[in-house]
C-alpha distance (Angstrom), angle and dihedral (degrees) to the residues before:
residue distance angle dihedral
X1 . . .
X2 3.71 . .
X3 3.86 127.4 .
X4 3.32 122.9 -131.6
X5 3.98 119.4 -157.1
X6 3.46 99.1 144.3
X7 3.71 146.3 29.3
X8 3.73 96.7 -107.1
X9 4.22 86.6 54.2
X10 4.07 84.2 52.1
X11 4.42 85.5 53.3
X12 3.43 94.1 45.6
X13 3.68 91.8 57.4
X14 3.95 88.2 39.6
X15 3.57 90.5 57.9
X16 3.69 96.0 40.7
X17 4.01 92.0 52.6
X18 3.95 86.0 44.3
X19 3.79 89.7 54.3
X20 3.94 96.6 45.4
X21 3.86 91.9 46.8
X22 3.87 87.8 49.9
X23 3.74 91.9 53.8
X24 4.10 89.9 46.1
X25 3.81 86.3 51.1
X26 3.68 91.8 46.0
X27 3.90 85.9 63.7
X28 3.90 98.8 43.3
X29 3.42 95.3 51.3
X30 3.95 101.5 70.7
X31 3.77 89.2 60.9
X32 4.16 96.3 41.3
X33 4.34 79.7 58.4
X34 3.64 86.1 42.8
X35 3.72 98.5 46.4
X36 3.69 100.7 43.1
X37 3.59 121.4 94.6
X38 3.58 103.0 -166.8
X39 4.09 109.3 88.4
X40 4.22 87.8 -141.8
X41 3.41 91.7 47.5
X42 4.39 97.6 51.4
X43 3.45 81.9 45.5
X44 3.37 96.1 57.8
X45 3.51 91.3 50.3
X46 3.72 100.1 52.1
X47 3.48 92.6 44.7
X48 3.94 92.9 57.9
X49 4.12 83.6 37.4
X50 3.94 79.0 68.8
X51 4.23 92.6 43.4
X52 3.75 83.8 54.6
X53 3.42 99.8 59.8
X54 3.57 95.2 36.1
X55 4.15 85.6 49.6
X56 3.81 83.3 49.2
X57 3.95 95.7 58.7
X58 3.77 81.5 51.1
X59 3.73 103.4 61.5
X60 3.52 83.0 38.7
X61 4.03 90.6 57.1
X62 4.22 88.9 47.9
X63 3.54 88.6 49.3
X64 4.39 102.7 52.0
X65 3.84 77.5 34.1
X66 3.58 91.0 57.6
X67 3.50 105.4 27.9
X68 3.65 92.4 -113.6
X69 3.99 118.0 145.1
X70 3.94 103.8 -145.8
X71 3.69 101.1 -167.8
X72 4.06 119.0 99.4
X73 3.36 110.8 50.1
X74 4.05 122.8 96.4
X75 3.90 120.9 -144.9
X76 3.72 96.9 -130.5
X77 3.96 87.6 172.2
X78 3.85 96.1 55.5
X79 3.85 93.2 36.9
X80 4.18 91.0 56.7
X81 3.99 87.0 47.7
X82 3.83 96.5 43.7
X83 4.00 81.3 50.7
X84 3.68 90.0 52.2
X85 3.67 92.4 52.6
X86 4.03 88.1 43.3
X87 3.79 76.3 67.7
X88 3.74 92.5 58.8
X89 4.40 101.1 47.1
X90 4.03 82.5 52.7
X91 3.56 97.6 58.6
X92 3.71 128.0 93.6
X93 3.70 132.0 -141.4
X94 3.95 144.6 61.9
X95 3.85 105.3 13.6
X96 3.37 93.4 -140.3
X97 3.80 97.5 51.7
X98 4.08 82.5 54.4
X99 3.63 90.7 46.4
X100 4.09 85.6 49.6
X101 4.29 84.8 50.1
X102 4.10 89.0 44.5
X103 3.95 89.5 50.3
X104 3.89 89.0 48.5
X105 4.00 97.8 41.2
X106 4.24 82.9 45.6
X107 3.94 93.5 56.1
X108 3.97 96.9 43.6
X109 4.38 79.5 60.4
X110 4.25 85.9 48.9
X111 3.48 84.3 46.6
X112 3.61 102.7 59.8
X113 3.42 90.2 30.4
X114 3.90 84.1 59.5
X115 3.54 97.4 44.9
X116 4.25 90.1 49.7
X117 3.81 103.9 42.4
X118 4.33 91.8 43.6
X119 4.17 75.6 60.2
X120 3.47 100.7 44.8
X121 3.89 91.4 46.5
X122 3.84 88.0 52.8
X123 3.63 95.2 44.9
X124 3.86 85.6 55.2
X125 3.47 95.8 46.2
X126 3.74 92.0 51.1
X127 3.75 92.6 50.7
X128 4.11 102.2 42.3
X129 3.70 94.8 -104.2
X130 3.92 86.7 138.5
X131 3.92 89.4 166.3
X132 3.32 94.2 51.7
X133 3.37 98.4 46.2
X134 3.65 91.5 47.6
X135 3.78 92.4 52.6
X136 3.73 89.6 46.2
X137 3.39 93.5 59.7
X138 3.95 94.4 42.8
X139 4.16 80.3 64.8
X140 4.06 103.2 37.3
X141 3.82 86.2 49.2
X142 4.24 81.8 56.1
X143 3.53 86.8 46.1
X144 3.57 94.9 56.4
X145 4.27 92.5 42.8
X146 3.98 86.5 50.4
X147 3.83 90.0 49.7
X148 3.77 90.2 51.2
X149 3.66 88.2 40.4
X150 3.66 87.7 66.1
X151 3.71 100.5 39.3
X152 3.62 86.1 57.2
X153 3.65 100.6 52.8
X154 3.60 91.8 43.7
X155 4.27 97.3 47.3
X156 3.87 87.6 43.7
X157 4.07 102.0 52.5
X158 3.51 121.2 -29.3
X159 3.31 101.5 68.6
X160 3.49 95.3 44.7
X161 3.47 90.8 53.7
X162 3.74 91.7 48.9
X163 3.61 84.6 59.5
């Protein structure tokens, strides 16, 4: 277990949770696209499939910029969501009402994802990391659109339809 004495300890293991919860969501996605019945809502998910990876290459950027090794540290946060949502692509019934679950599974991930990278961008700022912190933001602020995203799809039709 990690030690933290100091506020660039606490961002390493930010950044390290960050990248281990984008690789988890990396996996997940594939089967949220393939799972999802409504065309807007697959695309949404392979469209932020291709954010993750690009989000990935990020956190790996901060960490050869900062000599930060990002390997070792499970996501236990992520993992119990992505089981949750496991929950959802096993279930039978109205597609729509599982599209309605998917959306809702999907923006507990943003969520945490939120809540982590508006840390890890502070934490940068606070320590002079200004690329990091300016790549940070470049993902929370896609964080935020996918969230919307999927707010959007689910207050114009889905839900509705669940109904």
């Amino acid at each position: 277990m990690a030690t933290l004495m100091s506020l660039q300890d606490l961002f390493v293991e930010e950044i390290k949770d960050l990248y281990n919860a984008e690789k988890q969501i990396e996996k997940a996605l594939p089967k949220m696209a393939k799972t999802a019945t409504s065309p807007d809502l697959q695309q949404a998910f392979t469209t932020h499939l291709e954010q993750t990876r690009r989000q990935i290459e990020r956190l790996e950027q901060i960490g050869k910029s900062l000599g930060i090794s990002l390997s070792g540290k499970k996501c236990k946060g992520i993992e119990g969501i992505i089981e949750e949502g496991k929950e959802i692509l096993a279930m039978k019934g109205d597609d729509m009402t599982r599209d309605a679950g998917l959306i809702g599974a999907a923006q507990r991930v943003e969520h945490y994802e939120i809540a982590g990278y508006g840390c890890a961008r502070t934490y940068a700022r606070l320590l002079g990391h200004r690329d990091a912190e300016r790549l940070l933001d470049e993902t929370l602020r896609e964080e935020e659109a996918t969230d919307r995203k999927l707010t959007n799809i689910a207050e114009t039709h889905i839900n509705a339809a669940a109904r």
